[in-house]
C-alpha positions in Angstrom: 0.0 0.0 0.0 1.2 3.7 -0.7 1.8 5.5 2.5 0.7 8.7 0.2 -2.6 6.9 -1.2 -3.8 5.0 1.5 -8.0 4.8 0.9 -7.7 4.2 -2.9 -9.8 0.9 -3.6 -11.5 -1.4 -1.0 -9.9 -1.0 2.5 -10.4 -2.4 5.7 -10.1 -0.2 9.0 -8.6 -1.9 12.0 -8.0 0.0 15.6 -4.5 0.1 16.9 -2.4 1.2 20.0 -5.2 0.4 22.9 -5.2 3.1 25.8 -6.9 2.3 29.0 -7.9 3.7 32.3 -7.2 7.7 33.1 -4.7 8.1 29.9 -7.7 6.6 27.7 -10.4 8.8 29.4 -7.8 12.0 28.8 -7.2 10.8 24.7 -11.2 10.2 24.6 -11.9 14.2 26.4 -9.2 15.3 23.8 -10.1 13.9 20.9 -7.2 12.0 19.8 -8.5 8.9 20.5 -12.3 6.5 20.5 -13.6 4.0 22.9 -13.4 1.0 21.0 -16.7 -0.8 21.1 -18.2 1.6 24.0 -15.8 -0.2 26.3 -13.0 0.6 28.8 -10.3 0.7 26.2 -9.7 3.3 23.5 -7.6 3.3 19.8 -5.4 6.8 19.4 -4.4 5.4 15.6 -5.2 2.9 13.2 -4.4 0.4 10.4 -5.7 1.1 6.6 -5.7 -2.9 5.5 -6.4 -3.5 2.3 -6.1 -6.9 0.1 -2.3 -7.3 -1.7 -2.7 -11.0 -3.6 0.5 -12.8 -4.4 1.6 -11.7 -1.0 2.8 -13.7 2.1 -0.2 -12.5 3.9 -2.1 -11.9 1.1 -2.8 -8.0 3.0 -1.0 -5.0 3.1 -1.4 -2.3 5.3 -0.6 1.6 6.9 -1.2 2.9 10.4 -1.8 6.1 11.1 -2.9 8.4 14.0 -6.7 8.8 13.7 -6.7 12.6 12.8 -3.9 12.1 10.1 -6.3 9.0 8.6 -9.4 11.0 8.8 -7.4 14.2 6.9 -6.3 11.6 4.4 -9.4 10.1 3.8 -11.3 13.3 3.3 -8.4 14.3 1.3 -8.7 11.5 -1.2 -12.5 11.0 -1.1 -12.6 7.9 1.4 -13.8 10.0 3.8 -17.0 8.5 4.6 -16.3 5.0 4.2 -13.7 5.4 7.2 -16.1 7.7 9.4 -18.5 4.7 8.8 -16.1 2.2 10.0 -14.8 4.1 12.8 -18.8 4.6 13.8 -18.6 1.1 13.9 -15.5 0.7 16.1 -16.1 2.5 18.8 -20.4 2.3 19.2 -21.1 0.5 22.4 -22.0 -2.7 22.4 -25.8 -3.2 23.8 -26.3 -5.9 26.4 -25.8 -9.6 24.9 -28.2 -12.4 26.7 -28.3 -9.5 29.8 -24.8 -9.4 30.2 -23.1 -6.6 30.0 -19.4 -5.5 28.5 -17.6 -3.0 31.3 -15.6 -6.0 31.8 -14.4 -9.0 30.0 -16.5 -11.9 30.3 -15.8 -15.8 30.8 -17.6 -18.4 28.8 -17.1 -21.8 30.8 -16.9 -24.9 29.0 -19.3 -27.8 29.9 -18.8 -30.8 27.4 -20.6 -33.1 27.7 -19.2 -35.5 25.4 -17.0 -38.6 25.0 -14.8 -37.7 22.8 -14.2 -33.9 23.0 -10.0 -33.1 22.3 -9.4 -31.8 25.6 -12.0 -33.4 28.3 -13.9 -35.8 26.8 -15.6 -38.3 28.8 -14.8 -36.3 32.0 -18.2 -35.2 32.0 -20.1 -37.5 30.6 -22.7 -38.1 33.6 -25.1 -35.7 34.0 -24.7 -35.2 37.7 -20.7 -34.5 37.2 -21.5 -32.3 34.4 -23.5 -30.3 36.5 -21.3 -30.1 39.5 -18.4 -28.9 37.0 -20.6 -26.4 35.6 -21.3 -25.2 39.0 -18.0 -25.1 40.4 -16.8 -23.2 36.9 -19.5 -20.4 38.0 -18.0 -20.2 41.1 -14.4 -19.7 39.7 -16.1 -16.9 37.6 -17.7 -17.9 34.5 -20.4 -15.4 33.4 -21.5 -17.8 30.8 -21.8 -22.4 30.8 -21.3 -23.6 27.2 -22.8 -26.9 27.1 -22.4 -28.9 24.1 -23.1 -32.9 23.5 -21.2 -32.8 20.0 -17.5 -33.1 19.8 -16.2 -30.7 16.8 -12.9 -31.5 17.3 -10.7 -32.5 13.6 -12.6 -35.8 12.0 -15.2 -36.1 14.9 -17.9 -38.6 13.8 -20.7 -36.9 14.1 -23.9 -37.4 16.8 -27.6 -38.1 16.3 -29.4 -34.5 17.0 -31.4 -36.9 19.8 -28.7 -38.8 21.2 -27.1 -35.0 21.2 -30.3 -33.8 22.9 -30.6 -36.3 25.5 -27.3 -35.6 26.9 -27.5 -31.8 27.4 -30.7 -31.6 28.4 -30.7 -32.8 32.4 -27.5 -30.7 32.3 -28.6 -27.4 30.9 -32.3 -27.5 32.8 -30.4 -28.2 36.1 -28.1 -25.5 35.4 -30.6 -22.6 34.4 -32.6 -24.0 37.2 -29.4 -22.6 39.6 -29.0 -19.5 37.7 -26.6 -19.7 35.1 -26.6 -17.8 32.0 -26.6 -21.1 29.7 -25.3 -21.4 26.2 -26.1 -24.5 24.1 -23.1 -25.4 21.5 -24.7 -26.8 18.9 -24.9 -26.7 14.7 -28.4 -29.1 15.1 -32.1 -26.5 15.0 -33.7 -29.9 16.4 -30.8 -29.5 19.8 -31.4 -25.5 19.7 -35.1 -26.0 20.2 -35.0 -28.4 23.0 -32.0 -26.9 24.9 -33.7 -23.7 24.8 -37.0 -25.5 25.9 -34.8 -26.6 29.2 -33.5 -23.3 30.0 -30.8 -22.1 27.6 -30.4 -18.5 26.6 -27.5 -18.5 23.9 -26.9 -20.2 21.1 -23.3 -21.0 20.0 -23.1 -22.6 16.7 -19.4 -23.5 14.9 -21.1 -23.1 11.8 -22.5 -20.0 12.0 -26.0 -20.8 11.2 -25.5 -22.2 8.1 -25.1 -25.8 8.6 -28.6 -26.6 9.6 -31.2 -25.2 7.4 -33.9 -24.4 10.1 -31.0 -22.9 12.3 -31.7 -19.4 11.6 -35.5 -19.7 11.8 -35.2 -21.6 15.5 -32.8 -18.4 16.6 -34.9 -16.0 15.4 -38.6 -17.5 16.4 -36.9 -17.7 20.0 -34.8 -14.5 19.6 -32.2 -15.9 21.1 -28.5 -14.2 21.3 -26.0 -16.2 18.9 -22.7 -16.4 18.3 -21.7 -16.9 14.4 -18.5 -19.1 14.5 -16.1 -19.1 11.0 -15.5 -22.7 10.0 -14.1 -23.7 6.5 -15.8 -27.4 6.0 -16.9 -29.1 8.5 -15.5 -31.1 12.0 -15.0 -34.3 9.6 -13.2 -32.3 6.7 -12.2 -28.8 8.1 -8.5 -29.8 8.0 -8.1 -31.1 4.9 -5.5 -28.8 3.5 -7.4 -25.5 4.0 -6.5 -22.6 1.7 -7.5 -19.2 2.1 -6.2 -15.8 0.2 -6.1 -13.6 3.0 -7.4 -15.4 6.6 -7.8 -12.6 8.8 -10.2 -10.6 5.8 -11.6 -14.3 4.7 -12.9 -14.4 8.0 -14.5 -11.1 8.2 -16.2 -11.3 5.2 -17.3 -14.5 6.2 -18.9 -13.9 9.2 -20.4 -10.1 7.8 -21.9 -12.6 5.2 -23.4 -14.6 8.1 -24.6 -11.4 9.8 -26.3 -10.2 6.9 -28.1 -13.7 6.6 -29.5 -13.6 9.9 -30.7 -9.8 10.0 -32.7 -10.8 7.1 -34.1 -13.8 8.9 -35.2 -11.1 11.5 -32.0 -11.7 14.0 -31.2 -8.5 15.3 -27.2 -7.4 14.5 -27.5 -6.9 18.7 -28.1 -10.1 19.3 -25.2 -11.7 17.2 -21.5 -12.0 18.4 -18.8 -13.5 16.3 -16.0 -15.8 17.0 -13.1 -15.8 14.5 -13.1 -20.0 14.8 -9.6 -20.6 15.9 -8.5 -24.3 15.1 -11.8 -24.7 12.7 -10.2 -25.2 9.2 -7.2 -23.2 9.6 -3.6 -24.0 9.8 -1.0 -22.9 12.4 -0.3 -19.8 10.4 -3.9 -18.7 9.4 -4.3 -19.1 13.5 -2.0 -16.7 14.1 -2.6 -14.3 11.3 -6.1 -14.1 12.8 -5.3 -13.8 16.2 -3.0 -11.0 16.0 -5.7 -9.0 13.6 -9.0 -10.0 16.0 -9.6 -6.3 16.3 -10.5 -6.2 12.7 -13.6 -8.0 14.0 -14.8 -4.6 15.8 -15.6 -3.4 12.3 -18.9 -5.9 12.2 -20.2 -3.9 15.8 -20.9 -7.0 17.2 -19.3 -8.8 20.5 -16.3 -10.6 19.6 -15.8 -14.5 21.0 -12.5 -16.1 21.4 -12.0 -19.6 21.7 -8.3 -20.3 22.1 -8.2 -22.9 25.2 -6.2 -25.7 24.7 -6.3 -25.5 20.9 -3.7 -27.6 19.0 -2.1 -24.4 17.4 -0.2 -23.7 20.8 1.4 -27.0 20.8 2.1 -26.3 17.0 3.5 -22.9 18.0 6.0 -24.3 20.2 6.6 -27.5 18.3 7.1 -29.5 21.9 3.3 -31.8 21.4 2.3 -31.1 24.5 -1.3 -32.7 25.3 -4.4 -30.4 25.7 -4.6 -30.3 29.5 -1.1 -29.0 29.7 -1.9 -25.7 27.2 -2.5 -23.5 30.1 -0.1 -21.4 29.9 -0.3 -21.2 25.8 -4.3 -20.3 26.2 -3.5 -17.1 28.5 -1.2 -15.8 26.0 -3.4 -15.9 23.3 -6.4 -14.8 25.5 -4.5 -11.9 27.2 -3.5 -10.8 23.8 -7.0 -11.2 22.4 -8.3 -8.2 25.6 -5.5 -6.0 24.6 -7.7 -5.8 20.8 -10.9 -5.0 22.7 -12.5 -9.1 22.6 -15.1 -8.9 24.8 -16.0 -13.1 25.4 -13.3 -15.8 26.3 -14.6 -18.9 26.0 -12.1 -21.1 28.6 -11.8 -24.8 30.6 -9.9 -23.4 32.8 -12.2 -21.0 34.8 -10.2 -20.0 38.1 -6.9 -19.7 36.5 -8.5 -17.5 33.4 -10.5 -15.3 35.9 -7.3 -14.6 37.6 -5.6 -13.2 34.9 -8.0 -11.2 33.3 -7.9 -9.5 36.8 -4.5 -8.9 37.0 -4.5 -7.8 33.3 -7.2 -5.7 34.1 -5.0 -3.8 37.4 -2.8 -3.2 35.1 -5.0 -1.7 32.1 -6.5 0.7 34.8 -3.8 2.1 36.2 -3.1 3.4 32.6 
């Protein structure tokens, strides 16, 4: 990209150089800088992305402060499109399933499945399910995920009843104590009866689309989603997946998605999005996503991270270590993912998550 012609063609706007507590509040008062999504942190500059095929990353890119872009754009006629993407970055987020976003959330992980990568078969029993989900609200979850499908590489896939039967005790016992519930599901026959038993979120890895009554279930029971990217499906999703740009094949992905559900009657306030780390993607498409997640912003929807325990950490440090011992690996990425504004960290590890999203969140304040 031409540092002197920035906004020529197509661009993407992404926010940059997060401030937090008093120095954000003093950038915000002053101008040179927005809250990004209505929320505690703020973006003094940005990055013009635009598509470059043939390239490594298949993107190229220019930051700038965000009075020098805004000059620019008005300067070359891109003006609007960039005031409408900045609109976008920095509109607070409405409340999502009652929950609000002053503070990161946790979305605690409830499988109830044999053969899930990183637990599977640890919760099989209803009862112990339960109990886990309780003790994972007590560590600080805002949010069980209960799912009764693995979706882990070349799972075999699950009857929509056998998937029913095995959530249901578990979500309806759960709700009944209180817990904002999501059901993890790509089955409209499991939506409907987990949110018959108590559920109030939908979180489906194909983002809608892999179920043709999906979208009509969500929006008859206007129920918050999340919209996961996934190229395939669980069976196939890792046969050699190829994209031309992964950070910006996701976005327009999941803005397709979007666009599919407001026209089903889904309101854009009731959808978050979740780049699908680990769903069809290769160690480097991982980590060209996760260090542009704040591109994400641009849809003005929540954004959903689910990094725990994911294979790419292993692949990242090439030492194979098994699931249950990619704690350390999952902060990292998670940490990194508040510092671009993600509002939702879907985690196992509840108590050891919560405590480092308050420690990171010390340190935000104190600017």
């Amino acid at each position: 990209m031409s540092a002197g012609e920035p906004f020529d063609g197509e661009y993407r706007v992404r926010p940059l150089r997060p401030l937090s507590g008093e120095t954000a509040d003093l950038a915000v008062r002053a101008g040179t800088a927005l809250r990004l999504a209505g929320g505690p942190l703020a973006f003094a500059a940005v990055e013009i992305v635009t598509r470059r095929p043939g390239s490594e990353s298949g993107m190229a890119g220019i930051v700038l402060p965000l009075a020098e872009a805004r000059r620019r754009a008005a300067s070359s006629g891109g003006g609007a499109p960039l005031e409408a993407a900045l609109e976008a970055l920095s509109a607070p987020r409405p409340p999502w399933a009652g929950l609000y976003f002053d503070r990161p959330l946790l979305m605690g992980i409830v499988n109830v499945t044999p053969d899930s990568f990183s637990d599977g078969g640890d919760f099989v029993d209803p009862g112990i399910a339960v109990a886990h989900g309780k003790a994972l609200l007590a560590a600080g979850a805002d949010i069980l995920d209960v799912g009764g499908e693995s979706t882990r590489p070349r799972a075999t896939p699950v009857d929509p009843a056998e998937e029913a039967r095995r959530v249901e005790p578990v979500i309806r016992a759960l709700a009944g104590a209180g817990a904002v519930v999501s059901i993890d599901t790509r089955h409209a026959a499991v939506m409907e009866a987990a949110l018959a038993a108590g559920a109030r979120i939908v979180n489906d890895v194909s983002g809608l689309a892999g179920d043709p009554r999906s979208i009509e279930v969500v929006a008859r029971h206007r129920a918050p989603v999340v919209l996961m990217h996934m190229r395939g499906d669980p069976a196939t999703m890792q046969d050699d997946p190829v994209y031309d740009c992964a950070p910006l094949d996701v976005l327009d992905y999941l803005e397709e998605r979007i666009a599919a559900c407001e026209a089903a009657g889904i309101a854009r306030a009731d959808i978050a999005v979740d780049p699908g780390v680990g769903f069809g993607k290769r160690l480097r498409h991982n980590l060209a996503i996760l260090a542009r997640l704040s591109l994400l912003h641009v849809t003005g929807c929540p954004i959903l991270l689910g990094a725990s325990r994911k294979s790419f950490i292993s692949s990242s440090i090439g030492r194979g270590e098994p699931p249950k011992a990619r704690l350390p690996g999952s902060l990292a990425a998670e940490l990194a993912a508040l510092d671009q504004g993600v509002q939702i960290l879907r985690v196992h590890d509840v108590a050891e998550t919560w405590q480092a999203v308050q420690v990171w969140r010390g340190i935000r304040d104190a600017g």
